[in-house]
N, C-alpha and C positions, 0 to 999 in steps of 0.2 A: 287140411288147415282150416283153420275157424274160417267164414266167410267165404270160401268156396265155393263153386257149383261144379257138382260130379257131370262130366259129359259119357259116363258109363251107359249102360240099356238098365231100364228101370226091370228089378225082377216079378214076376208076379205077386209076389209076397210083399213089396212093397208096392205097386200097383193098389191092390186088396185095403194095405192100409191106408192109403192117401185117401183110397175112395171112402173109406169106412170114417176118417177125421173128416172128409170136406162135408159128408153127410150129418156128422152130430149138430151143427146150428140150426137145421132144420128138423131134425128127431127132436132137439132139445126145447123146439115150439112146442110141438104139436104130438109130439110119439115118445113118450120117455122111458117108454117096457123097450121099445126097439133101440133107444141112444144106449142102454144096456148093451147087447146085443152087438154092439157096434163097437162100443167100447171095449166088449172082447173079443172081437176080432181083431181089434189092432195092438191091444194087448198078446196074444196068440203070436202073433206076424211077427211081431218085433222078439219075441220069445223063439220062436222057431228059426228067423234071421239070425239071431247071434248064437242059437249053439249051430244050425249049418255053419256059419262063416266061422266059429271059434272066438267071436268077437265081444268080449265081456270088457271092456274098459266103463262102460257105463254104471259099471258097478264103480268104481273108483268116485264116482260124483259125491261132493262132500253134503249137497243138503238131501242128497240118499242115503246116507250113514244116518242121518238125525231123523228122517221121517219111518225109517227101518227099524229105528233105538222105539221111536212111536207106538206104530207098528206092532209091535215083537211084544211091548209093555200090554197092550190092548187086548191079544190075544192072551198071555199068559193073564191077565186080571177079568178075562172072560169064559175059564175053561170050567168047568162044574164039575169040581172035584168034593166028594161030601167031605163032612166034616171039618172046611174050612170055611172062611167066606168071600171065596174065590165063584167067582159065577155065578149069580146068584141068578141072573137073567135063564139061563137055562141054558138047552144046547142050539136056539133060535139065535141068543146072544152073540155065541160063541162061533155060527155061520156068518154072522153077518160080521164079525170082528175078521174072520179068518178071509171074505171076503172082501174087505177094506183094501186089500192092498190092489184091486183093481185100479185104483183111481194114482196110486202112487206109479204104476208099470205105465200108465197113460201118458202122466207126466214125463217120464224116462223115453217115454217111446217119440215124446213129441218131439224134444229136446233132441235126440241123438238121433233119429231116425225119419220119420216122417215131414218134416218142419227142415231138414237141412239148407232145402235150398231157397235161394231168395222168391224162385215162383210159388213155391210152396205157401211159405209166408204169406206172401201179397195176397192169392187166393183166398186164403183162413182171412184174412182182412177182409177181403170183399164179402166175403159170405157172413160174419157177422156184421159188419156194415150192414147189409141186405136183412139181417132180421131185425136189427135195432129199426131201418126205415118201414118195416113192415110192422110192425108194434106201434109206432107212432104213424103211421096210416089209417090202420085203424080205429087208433085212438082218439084221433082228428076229428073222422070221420062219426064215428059213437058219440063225441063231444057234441058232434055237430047236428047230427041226423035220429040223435037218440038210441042208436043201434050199428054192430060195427059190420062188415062185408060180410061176416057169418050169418045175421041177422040175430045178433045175441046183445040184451042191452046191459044199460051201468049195471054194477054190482051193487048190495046193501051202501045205503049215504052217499050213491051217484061216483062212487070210485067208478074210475073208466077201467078196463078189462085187457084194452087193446084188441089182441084177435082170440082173446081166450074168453070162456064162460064164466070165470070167479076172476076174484082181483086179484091175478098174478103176472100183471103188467110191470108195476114197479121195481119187485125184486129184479129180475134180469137185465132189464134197462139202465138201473144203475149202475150192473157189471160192464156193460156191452158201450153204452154209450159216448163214454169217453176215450175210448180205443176206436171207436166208429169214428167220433168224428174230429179229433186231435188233428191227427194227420192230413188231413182235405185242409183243415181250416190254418196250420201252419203252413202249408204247403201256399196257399193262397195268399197270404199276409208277407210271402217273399217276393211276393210279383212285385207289388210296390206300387198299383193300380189301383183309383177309386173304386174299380167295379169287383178286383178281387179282394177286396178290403172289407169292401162291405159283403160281397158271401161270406169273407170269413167269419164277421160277425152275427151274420143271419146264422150261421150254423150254428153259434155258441150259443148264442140267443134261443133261439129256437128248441134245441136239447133244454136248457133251464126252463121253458116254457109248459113245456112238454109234460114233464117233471112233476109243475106247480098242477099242471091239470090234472095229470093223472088221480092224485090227492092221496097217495101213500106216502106217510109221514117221515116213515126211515129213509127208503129209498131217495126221496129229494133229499136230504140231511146227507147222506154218502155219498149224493151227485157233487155235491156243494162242495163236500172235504175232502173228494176227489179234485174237482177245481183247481181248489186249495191249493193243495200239493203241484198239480200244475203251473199253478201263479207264480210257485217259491223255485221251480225248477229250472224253467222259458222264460227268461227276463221280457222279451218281446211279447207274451202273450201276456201279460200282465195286466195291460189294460181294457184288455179283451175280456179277460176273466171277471173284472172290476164291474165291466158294463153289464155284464150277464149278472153280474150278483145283484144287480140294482135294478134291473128290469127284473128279477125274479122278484124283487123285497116291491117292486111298487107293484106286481101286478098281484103280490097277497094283500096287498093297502087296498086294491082292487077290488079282489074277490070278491065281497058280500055281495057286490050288482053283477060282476061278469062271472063269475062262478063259486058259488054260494056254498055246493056242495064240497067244494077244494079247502073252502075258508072254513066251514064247520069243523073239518076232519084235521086239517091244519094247523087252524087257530084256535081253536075254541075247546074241542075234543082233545087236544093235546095240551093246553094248558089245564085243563081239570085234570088229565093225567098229571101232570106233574106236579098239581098243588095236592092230591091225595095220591103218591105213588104209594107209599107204605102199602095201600089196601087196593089199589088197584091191581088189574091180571097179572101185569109186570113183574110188579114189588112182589107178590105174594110167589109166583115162581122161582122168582131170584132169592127172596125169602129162603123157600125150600128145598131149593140147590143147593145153596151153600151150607144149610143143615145136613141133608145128603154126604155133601161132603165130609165135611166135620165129623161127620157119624161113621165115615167108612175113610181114614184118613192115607191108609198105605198104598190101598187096590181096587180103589172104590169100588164099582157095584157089576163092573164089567160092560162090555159094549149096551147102549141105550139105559144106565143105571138110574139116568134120571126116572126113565117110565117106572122101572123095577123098582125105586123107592120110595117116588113121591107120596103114592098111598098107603104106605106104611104107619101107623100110630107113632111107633116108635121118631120118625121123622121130621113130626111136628111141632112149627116150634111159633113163637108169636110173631106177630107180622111187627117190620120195625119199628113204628109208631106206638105198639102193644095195646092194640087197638080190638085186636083179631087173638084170643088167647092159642089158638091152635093153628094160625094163619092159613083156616080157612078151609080146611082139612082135606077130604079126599078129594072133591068135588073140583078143586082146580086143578087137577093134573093132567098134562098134556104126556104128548110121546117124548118131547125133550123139553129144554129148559129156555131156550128160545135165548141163548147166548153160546159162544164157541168154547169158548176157555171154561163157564162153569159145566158144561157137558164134559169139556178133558176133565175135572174136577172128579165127576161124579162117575165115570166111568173108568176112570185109573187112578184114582187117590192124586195125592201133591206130587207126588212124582210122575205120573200121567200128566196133570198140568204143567209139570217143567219140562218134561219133554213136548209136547205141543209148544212149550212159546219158544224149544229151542230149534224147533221145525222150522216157525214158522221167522224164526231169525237167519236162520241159512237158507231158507229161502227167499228173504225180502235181501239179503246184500252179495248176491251174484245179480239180481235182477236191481238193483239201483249203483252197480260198479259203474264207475266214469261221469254218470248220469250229472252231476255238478258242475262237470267240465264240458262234456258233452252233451246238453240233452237230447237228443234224439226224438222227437215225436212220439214217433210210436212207442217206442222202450219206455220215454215219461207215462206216459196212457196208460198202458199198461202196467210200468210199476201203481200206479193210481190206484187201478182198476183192483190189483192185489191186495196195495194194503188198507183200502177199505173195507176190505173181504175181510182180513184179517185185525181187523182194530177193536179193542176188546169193548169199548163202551157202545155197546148196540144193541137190538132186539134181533134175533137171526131165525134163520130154519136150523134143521140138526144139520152137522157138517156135511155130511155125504148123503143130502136127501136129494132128491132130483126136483125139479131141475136146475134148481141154483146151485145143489155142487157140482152137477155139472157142467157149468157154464165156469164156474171156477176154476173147476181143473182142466178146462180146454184151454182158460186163456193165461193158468202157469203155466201149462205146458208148451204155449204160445210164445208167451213173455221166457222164457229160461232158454228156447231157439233161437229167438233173437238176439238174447245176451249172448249166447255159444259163439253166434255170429259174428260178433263186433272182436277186432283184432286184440289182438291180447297188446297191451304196451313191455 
């Protein structure tokens, strides 16, 4: 029954995989060849667990039918068959589609198998907790001392790093952050004591702080509408949320004298972004995406179509201010398109993108069931955490690049165990 804890002897097969999830937060700092690796082995475990036991009900999960329908569309719009214009990526394409579905069996395996019990859970909490504090430790510490515990300093325009060598502090942090620290700091705010009052706000506080230093644009923008979403769920956190937003807004009124680098990248670098986006990297991407699209409307271009088209003549089209008559040509082209839904676009035509947004709809409403009546901490957090992942007005990495997909698909697979959890009405 949902919310149970097995008093059975744990098998070695599942031993293997708890050890192989507890290990991804830490693979997913520092080691991302090895969070692979890892990945399929608990993929494996939960595969070899259910045909030993004969136990396939996990097939029956409804946002597995949808991410399967995904799935299935991705492979067959990836396979390099001549004479049509089916795969055009080649048979690299066509691996890397066929292996996609690693990240979907992760999810199944978290949910139904590794994740069942309440220690399981609380662990997977703690350990990301523990890397979100070790990101911002670092961070701190770099802000402060000019270089982080690695002895590695800011990146280009004083982005802090945390404990990494390039600026790839922000991404993660916006996933992790708010399932780190939701629960400590609602937890605290029920004592109903000046001194657990104010932790709880030093922790909200503190995260938005964090945020603003770091000086990645997106990432604070997703912490914020992560919040958000918080605000509207936790009546009581409410004014928690409010204060954090207003110590985050005065400490960019700030910036210029307490961190200058944060305010450049911020303030200043982002509003010239968005008063010439047309010809900025963005617009001209997104420009060329959705030309992409347009131009390969059934099947698009098969797994990574973006890379496969963008420098194509054929593909180019004016940037949309018509500023740029060929918007810009080869010379911007990345590996993706640096958005989710135009990558479904381009990589499975319009019906790749409807199946992606109907993925990603079965999977945001088993994981936000109750949540209005109940919200629940950690479930609020972490639906959060999801669907800023999933919200389509963003700048992204490709879906399943490491290591933000997988931090992603650690904490669906998180979030959809804890929903399994909560009793059915």
């Amino acid at each position: 029954m949902p919310g149970t804890t097995e008093s059975r002897p744990i098998s070695m097969l599942e031993r293997t995989a708890l050890v192989g999830v507890m290990l991804l937060p830490l693979l997913l700092l520092h080691a991302h060849g090895i969070a692979e690796v890892a990945i399929a082995v608990v993929d494996l475990c939960f595969l070899a667990r259910s045909t030993m036991t004969r136990d396939w009900a996990w097939l029956g999960t409804r946002w597995l039918w949808f991410a399967t329908a995904w799935w299935g569309w991705l492979v067959f719009c990836s396979l390099p068959i001549s004479g049509t214009t089916l795969g055009e990526g080649g048979p690299r394409s066509l691996l890397q589609a066929l292996m996609t579905v690693r990240f979907l069996l992760l999810v199944a395996a978290l949910e139904w198998f590794v994740l069942r019990t309440a220690a399981a859970r609380l662990w997977i909490w703690r350990l990301v907790a523990a890397s979100a504090a070790w990101i911002v430790l670092n961070s701190v510490i770099q802000d402060i001392f000019g270089r982080n515990l690695l002895g590695l300093p800011p990146a280009g325009e004083g982005v802090l790093t945390g404990p990494f060598g390039k600026a790839r502090a922000g991404p993660p942090m916006a996933r992790i952050i708010i399932p780190a620290v939701l629960p400590p700091a609602a937890n605290l705010l029920q004592r109903r004591d000046k001194a657990a009052t104010a932790a709880a706000y030093a922790l909200l506080l503190g995260s938005v702080v964090i945020m603003v230093l770091i000086g990645q644009r997106m990432p604070l923008m997703l912490t914020l509408f992560g919040l958000l979403i918080v605000a509207v769920l936790i009546r009581r956190l409410r004014p928690l949320v409010l204060t954090a937003a207003i110590a985050g807004a005065l400490l960019l009124a700030a910036s210029p004298v307490v961190a200058p680098s944060a305010y450049f990248r911020l303030v200043e670098k982002f509003s010239a972004q968005m008063e010439h986006f047309a010809v900025s990297p963005y617009g001209q991407l997104y420009t060329r995406a959705w030309q992409v699209g347009l131009n390969h409307p059934f099947t698009g271009m098969g797994f990574d179509g973006f890379a496969t088209g963008c420098p194509r003549p054929a593909n180019f089209r004016p940037s949309f201010d018509g500023s740029e008559p060929n918007g810009g040509g080869a010379k911007i082209c990345w590996d993706h398109p640096h958005n989710y839904w135009l990558q479904a676009l381009d990589d499975g035509g319009f019906i790749g993108l409807a199946l992606f947004g109907a993925m990603a709809v079965a999977w945001l409403l088993p994981l936000g069931r109750g949540l209005w009546l109940d919200p629940e901490p950690r479930r609020v957090a972490l639906f959060a955490a999801i669907f800023i992942q999933l919200w389509p007005i963003q700048s992204t990495t490709a879906f399943t690049s490491m290591p933000v997909g997988g931090w992603f698909f650690l904490l669906l697979g998180w979030a959809m165990a804890e929903s399994r959890a909560q009793p059915r009405s």
